[in-house]
Wavefront OBJ file of the C-alpha trace (Angstrom):
o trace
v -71.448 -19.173 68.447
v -72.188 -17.536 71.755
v -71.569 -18.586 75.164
v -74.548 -20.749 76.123
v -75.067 -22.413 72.773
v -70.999 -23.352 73.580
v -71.029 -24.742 76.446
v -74.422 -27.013 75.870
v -73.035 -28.041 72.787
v -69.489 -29.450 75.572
v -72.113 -30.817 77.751
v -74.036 -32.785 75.303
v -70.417 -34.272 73.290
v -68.673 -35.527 76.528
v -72.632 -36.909 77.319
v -71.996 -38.160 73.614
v -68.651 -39.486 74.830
v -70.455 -41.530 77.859
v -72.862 -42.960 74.944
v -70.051 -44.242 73.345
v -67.800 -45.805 75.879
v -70.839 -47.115 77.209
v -71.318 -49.463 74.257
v -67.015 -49.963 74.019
v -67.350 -51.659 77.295
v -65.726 -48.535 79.003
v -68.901 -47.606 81.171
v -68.208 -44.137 83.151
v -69.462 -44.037 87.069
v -71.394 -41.556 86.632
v -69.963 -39.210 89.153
v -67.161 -39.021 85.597
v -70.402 -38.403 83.005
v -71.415 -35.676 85.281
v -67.645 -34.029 85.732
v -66.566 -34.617 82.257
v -70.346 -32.794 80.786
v -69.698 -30.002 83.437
v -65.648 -29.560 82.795
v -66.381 -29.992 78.633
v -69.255 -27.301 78.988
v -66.833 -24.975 80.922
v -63.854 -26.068 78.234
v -65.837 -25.377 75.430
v -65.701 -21.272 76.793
v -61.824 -21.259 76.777
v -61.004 -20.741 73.370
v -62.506 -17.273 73.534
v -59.400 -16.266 75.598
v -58.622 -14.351 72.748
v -61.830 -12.379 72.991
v -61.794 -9.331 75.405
v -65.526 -9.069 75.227
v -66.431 -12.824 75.674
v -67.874 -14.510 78.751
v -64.442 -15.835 79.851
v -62.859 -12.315 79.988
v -65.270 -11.626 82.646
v -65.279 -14.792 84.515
v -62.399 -14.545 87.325
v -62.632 -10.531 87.230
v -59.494 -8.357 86.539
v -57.217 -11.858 86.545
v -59.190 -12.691 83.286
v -59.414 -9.389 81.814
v -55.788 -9.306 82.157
v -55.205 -12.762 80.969
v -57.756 -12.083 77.513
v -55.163 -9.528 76.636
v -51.981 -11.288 77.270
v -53.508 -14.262 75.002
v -55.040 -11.544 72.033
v -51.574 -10.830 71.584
v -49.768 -13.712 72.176
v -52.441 -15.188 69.208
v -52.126 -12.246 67.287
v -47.762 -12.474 67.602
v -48.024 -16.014 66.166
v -50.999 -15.014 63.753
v -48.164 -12.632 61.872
v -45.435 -15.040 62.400
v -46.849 -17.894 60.653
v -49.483 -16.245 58.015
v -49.104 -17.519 54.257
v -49.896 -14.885 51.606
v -53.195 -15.912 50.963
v -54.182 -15.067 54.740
v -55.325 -11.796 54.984
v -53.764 -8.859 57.244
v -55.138 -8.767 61.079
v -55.393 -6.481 63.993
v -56.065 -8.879 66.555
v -55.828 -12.644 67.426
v -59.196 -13.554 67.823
v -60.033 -16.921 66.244
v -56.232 -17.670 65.291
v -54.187 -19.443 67.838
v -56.570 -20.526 70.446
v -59.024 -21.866 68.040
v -57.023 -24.726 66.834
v -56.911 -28.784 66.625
v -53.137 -28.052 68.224
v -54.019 -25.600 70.961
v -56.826 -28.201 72.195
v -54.503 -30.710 71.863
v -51.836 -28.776 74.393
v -54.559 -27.927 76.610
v -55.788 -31.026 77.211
v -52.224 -32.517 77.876
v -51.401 -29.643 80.287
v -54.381 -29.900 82.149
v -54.276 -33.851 82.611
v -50.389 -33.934 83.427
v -51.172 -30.771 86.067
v -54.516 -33.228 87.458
v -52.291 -36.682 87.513
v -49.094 -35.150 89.095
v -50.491 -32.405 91.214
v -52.797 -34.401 93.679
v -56.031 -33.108 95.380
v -55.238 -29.455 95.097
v -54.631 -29.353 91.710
v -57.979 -31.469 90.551
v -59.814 -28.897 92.690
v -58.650 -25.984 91.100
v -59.348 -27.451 87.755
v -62.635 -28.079 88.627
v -63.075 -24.821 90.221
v -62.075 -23.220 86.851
v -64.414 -25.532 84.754
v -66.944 -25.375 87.335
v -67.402 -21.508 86.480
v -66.962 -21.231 82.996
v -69.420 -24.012 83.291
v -72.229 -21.812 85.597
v -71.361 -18.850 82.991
v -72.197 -20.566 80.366
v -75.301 -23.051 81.047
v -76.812 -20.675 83.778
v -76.162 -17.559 81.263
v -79.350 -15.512 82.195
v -78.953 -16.506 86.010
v -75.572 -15.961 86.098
v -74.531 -12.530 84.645
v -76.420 -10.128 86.650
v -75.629 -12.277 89.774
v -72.397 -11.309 91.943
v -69.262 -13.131 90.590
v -68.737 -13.750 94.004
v -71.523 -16.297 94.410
v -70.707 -17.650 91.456
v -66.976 -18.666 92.403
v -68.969 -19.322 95.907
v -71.120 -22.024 93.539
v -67.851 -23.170 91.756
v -65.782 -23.553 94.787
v -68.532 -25.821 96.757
v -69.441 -27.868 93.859
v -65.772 -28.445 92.772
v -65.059 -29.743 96.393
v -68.473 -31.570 96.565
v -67.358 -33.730 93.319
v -64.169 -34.065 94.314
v -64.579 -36.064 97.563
v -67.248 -37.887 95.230
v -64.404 -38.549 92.578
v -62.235 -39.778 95.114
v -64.153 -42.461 96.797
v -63.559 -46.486 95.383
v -64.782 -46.959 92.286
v -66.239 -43.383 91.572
v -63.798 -42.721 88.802
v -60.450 -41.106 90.022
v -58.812 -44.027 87.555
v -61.408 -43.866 84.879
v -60.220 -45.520 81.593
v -56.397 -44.852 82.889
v -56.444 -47.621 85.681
v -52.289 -47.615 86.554
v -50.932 -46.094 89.822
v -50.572 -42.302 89.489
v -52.959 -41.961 86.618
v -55.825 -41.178 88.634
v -57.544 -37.954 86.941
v -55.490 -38.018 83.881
v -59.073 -38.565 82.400
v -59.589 -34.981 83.003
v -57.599 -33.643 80.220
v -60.229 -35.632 77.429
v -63.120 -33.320 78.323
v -61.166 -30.075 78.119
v -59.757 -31.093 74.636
v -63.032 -32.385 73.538
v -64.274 -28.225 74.560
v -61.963 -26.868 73.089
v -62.705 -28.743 69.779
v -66.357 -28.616 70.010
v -66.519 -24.743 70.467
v -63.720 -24.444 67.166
v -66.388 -26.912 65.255
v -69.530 -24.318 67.095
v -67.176 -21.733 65.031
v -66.527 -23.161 62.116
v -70.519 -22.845 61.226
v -70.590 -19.227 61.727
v -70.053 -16.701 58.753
v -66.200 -16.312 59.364
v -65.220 -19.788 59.607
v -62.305 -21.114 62.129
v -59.005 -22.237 61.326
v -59.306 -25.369 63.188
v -56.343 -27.085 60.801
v -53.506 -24.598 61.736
v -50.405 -25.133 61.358
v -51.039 -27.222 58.118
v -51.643 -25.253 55.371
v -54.330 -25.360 53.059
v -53.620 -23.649 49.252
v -51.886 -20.212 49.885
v -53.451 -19.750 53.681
v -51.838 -21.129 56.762
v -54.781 -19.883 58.514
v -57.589 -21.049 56.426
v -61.224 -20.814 57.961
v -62.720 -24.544 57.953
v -66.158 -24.264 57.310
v -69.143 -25.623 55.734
v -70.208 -24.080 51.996
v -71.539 -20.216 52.623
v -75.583 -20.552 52.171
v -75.109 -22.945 55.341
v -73.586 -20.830 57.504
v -74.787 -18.627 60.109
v -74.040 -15.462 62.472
v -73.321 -15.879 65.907
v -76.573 -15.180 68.001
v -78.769 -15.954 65.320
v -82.314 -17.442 65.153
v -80.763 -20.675 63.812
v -78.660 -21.237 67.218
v -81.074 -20.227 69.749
v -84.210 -21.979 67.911
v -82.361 -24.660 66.075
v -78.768 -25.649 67.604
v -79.452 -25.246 71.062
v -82.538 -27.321 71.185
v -80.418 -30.084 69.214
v -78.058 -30.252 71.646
v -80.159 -31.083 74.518
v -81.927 -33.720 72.724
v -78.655 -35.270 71.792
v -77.395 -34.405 75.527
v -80.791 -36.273 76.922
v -80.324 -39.221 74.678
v -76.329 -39.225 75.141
v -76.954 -39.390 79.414
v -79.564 -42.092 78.612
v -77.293 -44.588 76.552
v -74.531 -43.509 79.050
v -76.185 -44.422 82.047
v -77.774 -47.767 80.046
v -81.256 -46.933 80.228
v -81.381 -47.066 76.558
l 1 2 3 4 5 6 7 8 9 10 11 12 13 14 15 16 17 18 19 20 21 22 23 24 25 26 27 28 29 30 31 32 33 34 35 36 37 38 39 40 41 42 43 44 45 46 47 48 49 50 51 52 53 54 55 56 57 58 59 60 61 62 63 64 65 66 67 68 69 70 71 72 73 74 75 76 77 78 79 80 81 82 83 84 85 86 87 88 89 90 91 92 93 94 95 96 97 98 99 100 101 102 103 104 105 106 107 108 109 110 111 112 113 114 115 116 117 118 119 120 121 122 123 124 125 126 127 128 129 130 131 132 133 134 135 136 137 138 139 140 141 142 143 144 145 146 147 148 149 150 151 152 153 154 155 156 157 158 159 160 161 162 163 164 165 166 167 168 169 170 171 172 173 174 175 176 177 178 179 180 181 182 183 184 185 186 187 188 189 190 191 192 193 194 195 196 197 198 199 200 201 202 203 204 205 206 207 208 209 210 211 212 213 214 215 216 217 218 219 220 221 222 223 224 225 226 227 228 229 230 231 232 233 234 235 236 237 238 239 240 241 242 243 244 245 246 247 248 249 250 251 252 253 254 255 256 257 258 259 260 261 262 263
C-alpha cells in the first residue's frame, strides 16, 4: 500500500486498540488514544526503510536518505543469508527484513526500553520521529510540497505539546504498565502494532509480504503471506483509495467512539 492508506490504516488499529481495552477494563486517558493513533500512524511508515523512494526516505532529509540505504542492504545481506531454495534470487531488500512479525517485534522493544530508561528527552524524540512520519503520512497532499522544515517545526511543537500533556497525573505516562520506572514503556505497543499493520497493508498487494520470516514455509524462508491472487491488489489502486481508505476511517471513527465510551 502507499503512504497515506498506511498510516490511516495505524491510526484506526491503535483507535481499534482503545476500543478494546476500553471494554477489558483498561480505559486509555485519552491524551494515550491520541499518542498511540498518532505514533502507530507514523510506525506504520517505518517498514519502508528499505525503500529509497518511499515517504520515509524523504522524511528527515539526507539523514534518511542515508539511513534507506544502509537498511536496503542490511535487508538485502540477511535476504541472501537466510533464503531457502524455493525463494527466488533478489537485487534489493525491499519487503524482506523490515517487513517482518520479528523486526516489529525488535522495534517495539527498542523503542519502549529507549522511552522507559531514557526519561523526558528520549520520549520527545520518539514522538518527534512518529510525529512526522505521522504529518507525512495523514497530511500527504499538505505535506509534500510544504518545506520539511515546517514540518519538523509541526513535529517538534506537537511532540513537546503532548509530552507535558503525557506527563501530568493521571494523563497516561504509566498507562497499562503502572510500576516505578515503567512510565512510557506503553510506547513501544503502538510502534509494533505499525509495523505489523503496514506488513498486513502489504500482504494484500500483488507481491505479498513475508510477514512469517524466519520460519519457513515449504521450500521458502521468505514466503509472501497473502490472501488467494483474484483478491489481491496493486499498490495505489482504485480499491485502496475508494475502498480501504474509507474503511479505515469508519473503523477509526467507531474505534475513538467505543474508546472514549460514547458507544
Amino acid at each position: 500500500m502507499m503512504g497515506p492508506a498506511h498510516s490511516l490504516s495505524g491510526a484506526a488499529a491503535w483507535l481499534g486498540v482503545g476500543a478494546a481495552a476500553a471494554a477489558a477494563g483498561h480505559t486509555m486517558p485519552w491524551p494515550v488514544l491520541l499518542v498511540g493513533s498518532l505514533v502507530c500512524a507514523g510506525a506504520a511508515l517505518a517498514p519502508d526503510l528499505d525503500h529509497k523512494a518511499a515517504t520515509i526516505s524523504r522524511s528527515f532529509g539526507p539523514l534518511s536518505r542515508w539511513l534507506c540505504e544502509v537498511v536496503d542492504k542490511l535487508s538485502y545481506a540477511v535476504y541472501k543469508a537466510t533464503r531457502k531454495p524455493g525463494d527466488p534470487r533478489r537485487t534489493g531488500g525491499h519487503r524482506t527484513l523490515t517487513h517482518t512479525w520479528l523486526w516489529a517485534v525488535l522495534i517495539g522493544a527498542g523503542f519502549a526500553a529507549a522511552a522507559m530508561v531514557g526519561g523526558r528527552w528520549a520520549v520527545l524524540a520518539i514522538l518527534f520521529v512518529h510525529m512526522v512520519l505521522a504529518i507525512e503520512g495523514l497530511l500527504w497532499r499538505a505535506a509534500r510540497p510544504s518545506s520539511d522544515v515546517l514540518v519538523w517545526l509541526l513535529a517538534a511543537t506537537s511532540a513537546w505539546i503532548l509530552a507535558d500533556i503525557l506527563d501530568q497525573p493521571g494523563s497516561g505516562a504509566d498507562w497499562l504498565f503502572t510500576e516505578p520506572g515503567q512510565e512510557y514503556l506503553w510506547l513501544g505497543l503502538p510502534i509494533l502494532l505499525g509495523a505489523l499493520v503496514h506488513d498486513l497493508g502489504d500482504a494484500l498487494t500483488i507481491s505479498g509480504c513475508p510477514i512469517l520470516w524466519p520460519i519457513p514455509v515449504g521450500r521458502k524462508r521468505w514466503y509472501p503471506i497473502g490472501p488467494p491472487k483474484a483478491m489481491r491488489f496493486r499498490a495505489g489502486s482504485w480499491v485502496e483509495l475508494k475502498v480501504l481508505m474509507p474503511v479505515f476511517m469508519l473503523l477509526g471513527g467507531v474505534g475513538c467512539a467505543a474508546a472514549l465510551n460514547f458507544i
